[in-house]
C-alpha positions in Angstrom: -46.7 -18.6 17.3 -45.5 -20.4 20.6 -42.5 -17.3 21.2 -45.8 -15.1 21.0 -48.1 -16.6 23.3 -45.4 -17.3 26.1 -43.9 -13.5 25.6 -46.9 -12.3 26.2 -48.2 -14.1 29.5 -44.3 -14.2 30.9 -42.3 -11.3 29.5 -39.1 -11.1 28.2 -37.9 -13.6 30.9 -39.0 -16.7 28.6 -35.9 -17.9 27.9 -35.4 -20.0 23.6 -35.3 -23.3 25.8 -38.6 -22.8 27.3 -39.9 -21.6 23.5 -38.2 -24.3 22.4 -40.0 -27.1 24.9 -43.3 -25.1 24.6 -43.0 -25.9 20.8 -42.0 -29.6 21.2 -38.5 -29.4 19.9 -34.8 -29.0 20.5 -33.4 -25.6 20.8 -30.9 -26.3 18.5 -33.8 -26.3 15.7 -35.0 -23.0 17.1 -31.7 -21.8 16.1 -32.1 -23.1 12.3 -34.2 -19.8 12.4 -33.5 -17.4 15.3 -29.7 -16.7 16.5 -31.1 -14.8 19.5 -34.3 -14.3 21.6 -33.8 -10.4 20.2 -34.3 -11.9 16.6 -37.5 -13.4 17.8 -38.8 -10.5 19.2 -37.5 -8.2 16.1 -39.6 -10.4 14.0 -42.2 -10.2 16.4 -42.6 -6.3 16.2 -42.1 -6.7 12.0 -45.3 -8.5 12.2 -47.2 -6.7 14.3 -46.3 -3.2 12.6 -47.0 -5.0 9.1 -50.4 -6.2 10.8 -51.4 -2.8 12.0 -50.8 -1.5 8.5 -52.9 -4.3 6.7 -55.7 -3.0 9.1 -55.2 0.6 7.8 -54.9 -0.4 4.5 -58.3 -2.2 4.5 -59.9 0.5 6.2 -59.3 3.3 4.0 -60.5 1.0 0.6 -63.8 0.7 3.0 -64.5 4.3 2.8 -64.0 4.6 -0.8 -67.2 1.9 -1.0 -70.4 3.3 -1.5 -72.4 1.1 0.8 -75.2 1.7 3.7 -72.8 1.0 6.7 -73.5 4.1 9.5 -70.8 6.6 10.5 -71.0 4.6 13.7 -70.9 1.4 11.9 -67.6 2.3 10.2 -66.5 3.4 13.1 -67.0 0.4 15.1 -65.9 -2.2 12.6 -62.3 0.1 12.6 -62.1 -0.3 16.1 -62.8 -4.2 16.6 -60.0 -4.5 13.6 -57.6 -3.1 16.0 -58.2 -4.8 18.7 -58.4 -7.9 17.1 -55.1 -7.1 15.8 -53.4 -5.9 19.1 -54.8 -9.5 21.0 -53.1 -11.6 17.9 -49.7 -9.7 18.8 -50.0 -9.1 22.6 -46.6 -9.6 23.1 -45.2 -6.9 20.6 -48.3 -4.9 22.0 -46.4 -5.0 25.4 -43.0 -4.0 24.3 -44.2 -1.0 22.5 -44.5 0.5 25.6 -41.0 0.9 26.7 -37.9 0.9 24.7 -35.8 -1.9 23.5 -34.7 -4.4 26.3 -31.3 -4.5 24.3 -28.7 -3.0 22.1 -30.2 -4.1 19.1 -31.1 -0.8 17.1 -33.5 -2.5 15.0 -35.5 -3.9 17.8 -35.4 -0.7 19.8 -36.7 1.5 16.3 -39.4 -1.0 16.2 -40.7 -0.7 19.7 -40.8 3.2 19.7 -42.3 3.3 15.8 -46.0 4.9 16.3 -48.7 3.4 14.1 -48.7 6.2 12.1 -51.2 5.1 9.3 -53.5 3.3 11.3 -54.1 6.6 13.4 -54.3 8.2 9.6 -57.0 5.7 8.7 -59.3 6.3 12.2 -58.8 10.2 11.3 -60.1 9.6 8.0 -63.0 7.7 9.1 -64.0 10.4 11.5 -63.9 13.0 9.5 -66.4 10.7 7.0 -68.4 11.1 10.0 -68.1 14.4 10.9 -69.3 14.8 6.9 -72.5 12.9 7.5 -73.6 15.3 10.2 -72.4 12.0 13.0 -69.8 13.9 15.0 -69.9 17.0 16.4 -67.8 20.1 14.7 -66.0 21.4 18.3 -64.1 18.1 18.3 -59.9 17.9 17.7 -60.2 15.1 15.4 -56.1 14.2 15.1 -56.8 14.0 19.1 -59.7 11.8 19.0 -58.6 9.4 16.6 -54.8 8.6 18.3 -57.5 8.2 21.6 -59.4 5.8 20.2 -56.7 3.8 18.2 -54.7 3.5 21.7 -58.2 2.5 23.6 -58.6 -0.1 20.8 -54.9 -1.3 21.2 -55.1 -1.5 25.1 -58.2 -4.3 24.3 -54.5 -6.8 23.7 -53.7 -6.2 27.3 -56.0 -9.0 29.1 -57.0 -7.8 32.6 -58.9 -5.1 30.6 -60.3 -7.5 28.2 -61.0 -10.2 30.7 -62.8 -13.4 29.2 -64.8 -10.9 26.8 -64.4 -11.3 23.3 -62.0 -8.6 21.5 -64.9 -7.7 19.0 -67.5 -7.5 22.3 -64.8 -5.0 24.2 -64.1 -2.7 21.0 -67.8 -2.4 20.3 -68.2 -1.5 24.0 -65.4 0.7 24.0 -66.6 2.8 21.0 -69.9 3.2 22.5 -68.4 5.4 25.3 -65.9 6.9 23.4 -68.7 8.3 20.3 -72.1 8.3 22.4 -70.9 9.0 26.4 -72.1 7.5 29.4 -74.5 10.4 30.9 -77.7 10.6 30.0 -78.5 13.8 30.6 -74.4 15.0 30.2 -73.1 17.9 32.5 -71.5 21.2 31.5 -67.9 22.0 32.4 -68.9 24.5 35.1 -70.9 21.9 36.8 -68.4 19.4 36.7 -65.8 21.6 38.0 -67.5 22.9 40.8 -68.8 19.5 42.6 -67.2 18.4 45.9 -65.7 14.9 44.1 -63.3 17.1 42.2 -62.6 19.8 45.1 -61.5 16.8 47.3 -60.0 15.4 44.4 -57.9 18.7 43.9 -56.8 18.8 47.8 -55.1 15.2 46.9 -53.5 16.6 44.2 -52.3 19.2 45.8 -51.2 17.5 48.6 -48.2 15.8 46.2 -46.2 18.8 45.7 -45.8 18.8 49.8 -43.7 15.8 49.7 -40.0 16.9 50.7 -37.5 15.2 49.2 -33.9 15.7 50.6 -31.5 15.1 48.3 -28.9 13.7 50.7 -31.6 10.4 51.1 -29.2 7.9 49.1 -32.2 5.2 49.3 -34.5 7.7 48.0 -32.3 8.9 45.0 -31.8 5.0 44.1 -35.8 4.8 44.3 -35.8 7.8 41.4 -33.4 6.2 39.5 -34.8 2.8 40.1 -38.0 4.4 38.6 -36.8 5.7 35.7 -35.0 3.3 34.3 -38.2 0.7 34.9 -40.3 3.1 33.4 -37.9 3.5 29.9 -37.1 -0.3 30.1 -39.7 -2.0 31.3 -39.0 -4.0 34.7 -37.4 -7.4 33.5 -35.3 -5.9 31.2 -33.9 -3.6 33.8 -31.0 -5.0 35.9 -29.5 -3.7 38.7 -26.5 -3.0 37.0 -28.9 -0.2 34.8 -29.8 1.2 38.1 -26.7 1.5 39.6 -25.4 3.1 36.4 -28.6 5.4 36.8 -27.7 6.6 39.9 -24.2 7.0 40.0 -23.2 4.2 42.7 -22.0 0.9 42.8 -24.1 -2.3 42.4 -23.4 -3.0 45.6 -24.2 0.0 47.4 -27.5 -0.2 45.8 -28.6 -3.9 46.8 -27.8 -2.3 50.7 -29.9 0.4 50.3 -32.7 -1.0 48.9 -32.4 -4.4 48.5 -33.3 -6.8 45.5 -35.0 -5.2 41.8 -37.9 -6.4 43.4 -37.9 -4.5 46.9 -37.1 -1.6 44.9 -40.0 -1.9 42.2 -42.2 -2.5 45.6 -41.5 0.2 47.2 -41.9 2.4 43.8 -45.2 1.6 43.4 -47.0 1.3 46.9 -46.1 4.8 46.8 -47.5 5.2 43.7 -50.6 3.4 44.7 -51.3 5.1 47.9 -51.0 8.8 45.9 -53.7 7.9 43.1 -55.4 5.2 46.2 -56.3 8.5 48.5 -57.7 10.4 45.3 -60.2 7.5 44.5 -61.2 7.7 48.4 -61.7 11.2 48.6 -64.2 11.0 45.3 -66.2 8.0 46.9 -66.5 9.5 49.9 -67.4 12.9 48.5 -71.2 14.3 48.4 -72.0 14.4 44.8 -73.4 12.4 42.3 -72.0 9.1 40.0 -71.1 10.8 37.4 -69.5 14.0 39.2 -67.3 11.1 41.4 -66.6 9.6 37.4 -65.5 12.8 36.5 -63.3 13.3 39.4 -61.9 10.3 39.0 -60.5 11.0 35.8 -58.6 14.2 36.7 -56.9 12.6 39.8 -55.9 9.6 37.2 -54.9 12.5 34.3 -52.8 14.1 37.1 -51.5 11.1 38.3 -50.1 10.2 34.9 -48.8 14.1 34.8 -47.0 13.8 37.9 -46.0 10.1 37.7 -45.6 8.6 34.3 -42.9 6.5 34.8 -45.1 4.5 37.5 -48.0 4.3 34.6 -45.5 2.9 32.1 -44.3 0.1 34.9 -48.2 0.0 35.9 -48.8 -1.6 32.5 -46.4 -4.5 32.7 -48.8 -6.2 35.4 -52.2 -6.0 33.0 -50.8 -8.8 30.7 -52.5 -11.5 32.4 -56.0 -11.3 34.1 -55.0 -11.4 37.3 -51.3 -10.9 36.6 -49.1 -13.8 37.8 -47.4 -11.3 40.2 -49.3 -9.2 42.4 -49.8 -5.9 42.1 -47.1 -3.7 43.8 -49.5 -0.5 43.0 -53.1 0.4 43.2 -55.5 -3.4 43.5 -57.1 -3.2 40.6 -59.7 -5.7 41.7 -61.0 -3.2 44.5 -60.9 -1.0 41.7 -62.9 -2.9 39.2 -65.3 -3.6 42.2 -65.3 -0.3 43.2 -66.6 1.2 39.4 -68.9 -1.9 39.3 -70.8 -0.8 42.9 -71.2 3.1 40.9 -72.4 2.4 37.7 -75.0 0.1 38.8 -76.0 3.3 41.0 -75.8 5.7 38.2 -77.5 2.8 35.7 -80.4 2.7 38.3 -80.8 6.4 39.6 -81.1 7.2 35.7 -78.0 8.9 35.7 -76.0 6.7 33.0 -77.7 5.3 29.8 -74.7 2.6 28.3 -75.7 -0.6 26.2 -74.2 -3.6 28.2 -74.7 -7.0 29.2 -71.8 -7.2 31.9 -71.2 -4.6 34.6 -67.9 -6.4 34.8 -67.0 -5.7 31.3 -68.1 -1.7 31.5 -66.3 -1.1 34.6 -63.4 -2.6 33.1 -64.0 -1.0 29.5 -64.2 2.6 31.5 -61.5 2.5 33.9 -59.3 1.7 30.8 -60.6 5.5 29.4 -60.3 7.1 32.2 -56.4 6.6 31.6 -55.2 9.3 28.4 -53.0 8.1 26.9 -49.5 9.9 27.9 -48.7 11.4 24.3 -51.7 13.3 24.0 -51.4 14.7 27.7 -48.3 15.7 26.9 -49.6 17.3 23.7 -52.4 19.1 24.9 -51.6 19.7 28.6 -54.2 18.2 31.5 -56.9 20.5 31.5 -57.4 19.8 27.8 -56.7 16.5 28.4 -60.1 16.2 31.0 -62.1 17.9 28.7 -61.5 15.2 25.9 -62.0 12.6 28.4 -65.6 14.7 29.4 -66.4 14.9 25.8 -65.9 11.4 25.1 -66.4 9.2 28.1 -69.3 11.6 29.5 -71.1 13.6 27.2 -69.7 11.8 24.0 -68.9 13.3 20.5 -71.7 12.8 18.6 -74.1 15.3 17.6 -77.1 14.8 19.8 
């Protein structure tokens, strides 16, 4: 669908007469079946919700076939299903992460409706695996599943998929997620007492020293700036909602901080240079590749913690690969360069034992893990929350 594809790489900006010309015809025919751009996009989320469910569906007649497919197998083939699904509706992918960007109830039900049965049919599936003696019996299955469903649907957004197949990233994906990274995987104790995550823990630490006078007009417009983009989404915010957010006038806003985009700016370099200095510190620390890995995730866990509403915004610029607007937070380039440069060290030294033709595709593949997803950070609290991403991403939950 045209509406689809152009949603997707532009956001909600596209306007019906650019669907309309993208399609080849007049935008009074679009009309013969949309009255709005909301009706495009309610139908939009309809099918991608109906989609997800068509996956689940399948997936839970699979187990009930007696057949000689692996635990693994099963896994894996659940996985690419998803992510196959998620890159055929990228653009109601992307609108499930913030609310509504109107009044429309329908539209805003559909954006915050959670795939509830396709997390049902992953859970089931594990626990098939947990039955064949595959996974281990120490792992929160409800938790695992709603990870990997949500690492499967983040395959839709491209800069983490890249020029990679769907199928290519989900198998990929999976591998971490079941078998680890590590080849020799390190306890907790270990882990916790390397110098990555003590100058990892000095960043974080160093957030909570950040004054914030409350008579700072600019910076209270900033906070409400950042809310409101991190509910809304940025091009459905106006300035109206963040004048309304803060309590001022439209006007009194654009002189504080200037345009939407000034604002958004200046939100996230702040952003970037927080979660920026923690990635430094773990580089520059003395300790191994997979200690600095490790390190990495708990700044990015309390990053998220601290910060969410930057995350949420964060994710508007990873629909295109590179986005079509730069980056107002952390480069993810340098990033992607940066993980590339330490598991080739970790792959040579012996230290990391992962199946894959591209180093570009695995450092993509495992920055995207190192990210929990909010709802289960929230659920289990951030020390939990890094020892799921240890028993996945690092050590893996299968039985070894």
């Amino acid at each position: 669908m045209t509406a689809e594809t152009l949603f997707a790489t532009s956001g909600l900006r596209t306007s019906l007469q650019e669907i309309a010309d993208a399609a080849g015809i007049l935008p009074g025919s679009l009309y013969h079946h949309f009255d709005s751009k909301e009706a495009i996009l309610v139908e939009l989320m309809r099918r991608y919700h109906a989609d997800l469910d068509r996956v689940a569906e399948a997936a839970v007649a699979g187990l009930d076939e007696s057949d000689e497919r692996s635990a693994s197998d099963r896994i894996v083939e659940l996985g690419t299903a998803i992510a196959e699904c998620a890159v055929r509706n990228r653009a109601a992918l992307q609108m499930s992460f913030f609310e509504g960007p109107s009044a429309t109830t329908e539209l805003t039900t559909l954006t915050q409706l959670r795939p509830v049965r396709l997390n049902d049919a992953m859970l089931q599936t594990l626990r098939a695996g947990r039955w064949s003696g595959y996974i281990r019996s120490d792992i929160d299955l409800p938790v695992l599943a709603d990870r990997i469903c949500q690492s499967m649907l983040h395959v839709g957004l491209d800069v983490i998929r890249h020029k990679a197949t769907p199928a290519r990233v989900a198998t990929l994906l999976c591998r971490i997620l079941l078998e680890g990274i590590a080849s020799e995987p390190l306890g907790d104790a270990e882990l916790d007492s390397s110098a990555a995550f003590a100058a990892v823990s000095e960043v974080v630490d160093s957030w909570a020293e950040v004054d914030v006078d409350a008579s700072d007009k600019a910076r209270h417009v900033r906070a409400a700036g950042r809310a409101v983009f991190g509910r809304r989404g940025y091009e459905a915010t106006t300035a109206r909602d963040i004048a309304a957010a803060a309590g001022m006038a439209t006007g009194t806003v654009y002189r504080l901080i200037g345009s939407k985009d000034q604002l958004l700016a200046s939100i996230m370099q702040e952003f970037g240079e927080k979660v920026g200095a923690g990635w430094i510190a773990a580089l520059n620390s003395d300790s191994s590749v997979l200690e600095k890995l490790d390190a990495l995730s708990w700044i990015n866990i309390m990053a998220l913690e601290r910060f969410p509403d930057e995350f949420r915004i964060q994710l508007a610029w990873m629909r295109q690969s590179p986005p079509d607007t730069p980056n107002p937070g952390w480069s993810f380039a340098a990033r992607v360069r940066q993980m590339k440069s330490m598991l080739t060290a970790g792959i040579r030294a012996g230290d990391i034992s992962v199946e894959s033709r591209s180093t570009e595709m695995l450092a993509r593949c495992f920055i995207g893990v190192q990210w929990i997803p909010e709802n289960i950070l929230r659920q289990v609290g951030p020390r939990r929350a890094l020892q799921l991403v240890r028993d996945t991403s690092l050590r893996g939950v299968v039985a070894r």
